[in-house]
C-alpha positions as CSV (number, residue, x, y, z in Angstrom):
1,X,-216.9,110.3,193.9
2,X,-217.4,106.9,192.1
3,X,-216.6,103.8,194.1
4,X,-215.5,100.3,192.0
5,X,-216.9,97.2,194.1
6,X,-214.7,95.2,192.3
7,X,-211.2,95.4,191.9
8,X,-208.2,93.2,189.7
9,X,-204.9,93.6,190.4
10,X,-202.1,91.5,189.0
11,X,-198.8,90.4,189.8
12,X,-195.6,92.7,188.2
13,X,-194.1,90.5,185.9
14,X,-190.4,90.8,187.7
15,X,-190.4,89.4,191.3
16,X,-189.1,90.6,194.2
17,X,-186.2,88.3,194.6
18,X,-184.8,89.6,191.2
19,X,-185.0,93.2,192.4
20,X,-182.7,95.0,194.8
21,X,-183.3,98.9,195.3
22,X,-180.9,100.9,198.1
23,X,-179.9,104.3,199.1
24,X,-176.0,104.6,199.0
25,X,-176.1,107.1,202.3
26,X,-171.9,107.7,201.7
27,X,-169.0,108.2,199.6
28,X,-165.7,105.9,199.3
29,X,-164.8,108.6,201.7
30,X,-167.3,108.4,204.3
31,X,-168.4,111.9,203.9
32,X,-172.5,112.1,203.3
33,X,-173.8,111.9,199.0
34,X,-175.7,115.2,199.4
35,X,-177.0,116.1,196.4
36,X,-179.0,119.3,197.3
37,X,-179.1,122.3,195.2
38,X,-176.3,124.1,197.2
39,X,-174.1,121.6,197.6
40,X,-173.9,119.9,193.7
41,X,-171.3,121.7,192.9
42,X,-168.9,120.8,195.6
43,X,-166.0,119.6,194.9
44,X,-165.7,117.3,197.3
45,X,-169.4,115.9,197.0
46,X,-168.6,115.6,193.0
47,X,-165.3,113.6,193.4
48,X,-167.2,111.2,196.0
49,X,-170.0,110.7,193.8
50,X,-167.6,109.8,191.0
51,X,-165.5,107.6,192.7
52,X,-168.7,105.6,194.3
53,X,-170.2,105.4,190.4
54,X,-166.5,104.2,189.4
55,X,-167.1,101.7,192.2
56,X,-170.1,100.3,190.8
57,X,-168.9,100.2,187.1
58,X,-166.0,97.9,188.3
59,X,-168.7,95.5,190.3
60,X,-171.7,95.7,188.0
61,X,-171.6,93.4,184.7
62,X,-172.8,95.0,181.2
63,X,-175.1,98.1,181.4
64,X,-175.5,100.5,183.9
65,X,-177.8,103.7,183.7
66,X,-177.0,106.5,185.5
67,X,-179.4,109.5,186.1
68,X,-178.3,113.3,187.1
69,X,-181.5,115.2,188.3
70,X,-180.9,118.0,185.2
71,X,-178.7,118.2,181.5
72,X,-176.6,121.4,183.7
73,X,-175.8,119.3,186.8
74,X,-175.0,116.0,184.5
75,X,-172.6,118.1,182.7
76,X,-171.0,119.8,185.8
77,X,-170.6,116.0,187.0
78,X,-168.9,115.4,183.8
79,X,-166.9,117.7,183.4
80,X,-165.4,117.3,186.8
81,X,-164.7,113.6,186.5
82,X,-162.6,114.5,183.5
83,X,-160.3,116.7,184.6
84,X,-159.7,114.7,187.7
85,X,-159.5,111.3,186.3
86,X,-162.7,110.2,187.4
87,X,-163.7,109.5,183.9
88,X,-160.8,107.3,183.2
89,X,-161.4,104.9,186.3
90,X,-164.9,104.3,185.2
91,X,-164.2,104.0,181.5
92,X,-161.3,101.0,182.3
93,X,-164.6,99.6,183.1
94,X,-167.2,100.9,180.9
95,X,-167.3,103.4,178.2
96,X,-169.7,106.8,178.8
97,X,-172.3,107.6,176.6
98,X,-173.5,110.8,177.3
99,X,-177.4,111.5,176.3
100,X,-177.6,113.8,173.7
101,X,-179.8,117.0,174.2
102,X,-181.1,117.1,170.6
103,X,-183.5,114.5,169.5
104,X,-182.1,113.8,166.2
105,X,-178.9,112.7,167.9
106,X,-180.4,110.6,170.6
107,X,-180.8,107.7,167.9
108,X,-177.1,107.4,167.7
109,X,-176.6,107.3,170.6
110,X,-178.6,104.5,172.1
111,X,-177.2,102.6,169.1
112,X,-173.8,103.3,170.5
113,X,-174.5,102.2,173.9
114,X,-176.2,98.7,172.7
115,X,-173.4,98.2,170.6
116,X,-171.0,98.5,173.5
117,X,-172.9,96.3,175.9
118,X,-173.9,93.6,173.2
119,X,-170.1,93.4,172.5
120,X,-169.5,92.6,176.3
121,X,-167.2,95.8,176.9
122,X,-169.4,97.5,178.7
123,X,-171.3,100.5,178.9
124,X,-172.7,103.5,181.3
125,X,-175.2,105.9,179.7
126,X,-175.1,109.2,181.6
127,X,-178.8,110.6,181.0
128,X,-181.3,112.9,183.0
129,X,-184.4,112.3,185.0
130,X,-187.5,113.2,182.7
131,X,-184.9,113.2,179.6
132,X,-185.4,110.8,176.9
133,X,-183.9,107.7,178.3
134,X,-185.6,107.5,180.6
135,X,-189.2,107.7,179.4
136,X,-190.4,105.5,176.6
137,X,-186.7,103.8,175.4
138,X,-186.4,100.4,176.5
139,X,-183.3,99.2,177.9
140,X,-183.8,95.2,178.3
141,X,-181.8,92.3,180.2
142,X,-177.7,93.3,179.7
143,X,-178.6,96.7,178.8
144,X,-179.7,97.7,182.1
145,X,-178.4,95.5,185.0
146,X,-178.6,98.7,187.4
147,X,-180.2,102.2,187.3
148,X,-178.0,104.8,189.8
149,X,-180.3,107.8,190.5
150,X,-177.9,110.4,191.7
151,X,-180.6,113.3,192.9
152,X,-184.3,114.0,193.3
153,X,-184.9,115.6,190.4
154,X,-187.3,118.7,191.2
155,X,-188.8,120.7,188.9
156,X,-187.0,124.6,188.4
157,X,-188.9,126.0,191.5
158,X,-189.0,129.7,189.6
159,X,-189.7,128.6,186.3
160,X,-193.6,130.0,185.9
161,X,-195.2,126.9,185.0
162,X,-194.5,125.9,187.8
163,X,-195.0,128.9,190.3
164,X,-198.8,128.8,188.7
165,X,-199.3,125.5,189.5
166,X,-198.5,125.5,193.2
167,X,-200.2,128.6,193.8
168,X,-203.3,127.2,191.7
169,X,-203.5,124.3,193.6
170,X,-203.0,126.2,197.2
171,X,-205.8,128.5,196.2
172,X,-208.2,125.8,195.6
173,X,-207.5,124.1,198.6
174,X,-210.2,125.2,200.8
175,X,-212.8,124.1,197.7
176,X,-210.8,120.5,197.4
177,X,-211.5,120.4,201.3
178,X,-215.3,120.8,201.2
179,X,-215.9,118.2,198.2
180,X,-213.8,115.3,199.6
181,X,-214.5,112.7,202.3
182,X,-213.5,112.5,205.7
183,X,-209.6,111.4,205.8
184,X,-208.9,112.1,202.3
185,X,-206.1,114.6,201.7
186,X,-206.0,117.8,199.5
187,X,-203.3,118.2,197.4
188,X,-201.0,121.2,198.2
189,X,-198.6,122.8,196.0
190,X,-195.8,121.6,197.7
191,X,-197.1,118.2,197.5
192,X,-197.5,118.0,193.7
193,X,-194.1,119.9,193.7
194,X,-192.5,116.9,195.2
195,X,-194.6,114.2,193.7
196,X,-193.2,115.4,189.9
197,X,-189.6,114.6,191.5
198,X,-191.3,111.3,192.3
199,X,-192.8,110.3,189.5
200,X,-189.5,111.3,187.5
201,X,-187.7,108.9,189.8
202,X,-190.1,106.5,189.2
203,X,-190.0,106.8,185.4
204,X,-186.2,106.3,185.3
205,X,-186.2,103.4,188.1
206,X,-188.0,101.3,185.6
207,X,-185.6,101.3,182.9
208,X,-184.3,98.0,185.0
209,X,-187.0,96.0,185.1
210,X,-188.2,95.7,181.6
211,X,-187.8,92.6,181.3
212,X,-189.0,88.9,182.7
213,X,-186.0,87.3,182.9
């Protein structure tokens, strides 16, 4: 392994005192926000989640982006908010844009969202970790004064590309182990498996700070 005597880091371009990042532990209700697979369809979890993101479209000026962990549990989120009135407390607030699946629609609707927030109503944009908005599209000052991440957003743990990968990586391990130096650390399956929900995280977290001022 190469080693770099010299090393330049610089300074990120947003400082600290312009940043605040939190875990919302509870609900308006005081029940636990437990997003895990088994419980994101609860109907209780669902109405809590909706009500706290009604909560923070009433307190939070211009844009906010809002990011479900996958397309089917955005649209189970939806859905419910709907048909219990969720929907309607957050859009006395904000309207909801809703990220389109196909790319040839995703144009429009950015361009919808902007208008809405350049025309001081107000806008959420409902998207999904790893979707579109939330690599490459940027959402500067007023179009993204907070970023709500509402789940880790693992990869499908069947899905093969996946299964190959972990198991690639576990067989290796005792290879990895021989080549590296003392307290260096092999990466494990379930390490990369958790480090994609990471960087997806990552990826949609800095939608907010796109900007110097």
């Amino acid at each position: 392994r190469d080693s770099f005597p010299v090393r330049l880091e610089n300074p990120h371009v947003v400082h600290e005192d312009q940043v605040w990042v939190g875990v919302v532990p509870k609900g308006v209700t005081g029940k636990r926000l437990n997003s895990s697979y088994q419980n994101r369809s609860n109907p209780e979890y669902l109405s809590d989640l909706g009500n706290t993101i009604a909560n923070f479209a009433r307190q939070i000026p211009d844009g906010v982006l809002v990011f479900f962990p996958s397309y089917s549990v955005m649209e189970i989120c939806h859905e419910h908010w709907q048909k219990s009135g969720i929907a309607a407390r957050i859009e006395k607030h904000k309207t909801i844009v809703v990220e389109a699946k196909l790319s040839s629609e995703m144009g429009a609707c950015v361009e919808r969202y902007e208008e809405l927030v350049q025309r001081g109503q107000g806008a959420m944009f409902f998207a999904v970790c790893r979707g579109k908005a939330s690599e490459g599209i940027d959402f500067a000052d007023r179009r993204a004064r907070a970023v709500v991440i509402t789940g880790l957003p693992y990869p499908p743990l069947k899905e093969p590309r996946v299964v190959l990968k972990r198991k690639y990586l576990d067989a290796i391990r005792p290879e990895q182990a021989q080549m590296l130096r003392a307290g260096d650390k092999v990466l494990t399956g379930n390490d990369w498996y958790q480090q994609q929900a990471y960087r997806a995280v990552n990826q949609a977290i800095g939608r907010v700070i796109r900007h110097r001022n």
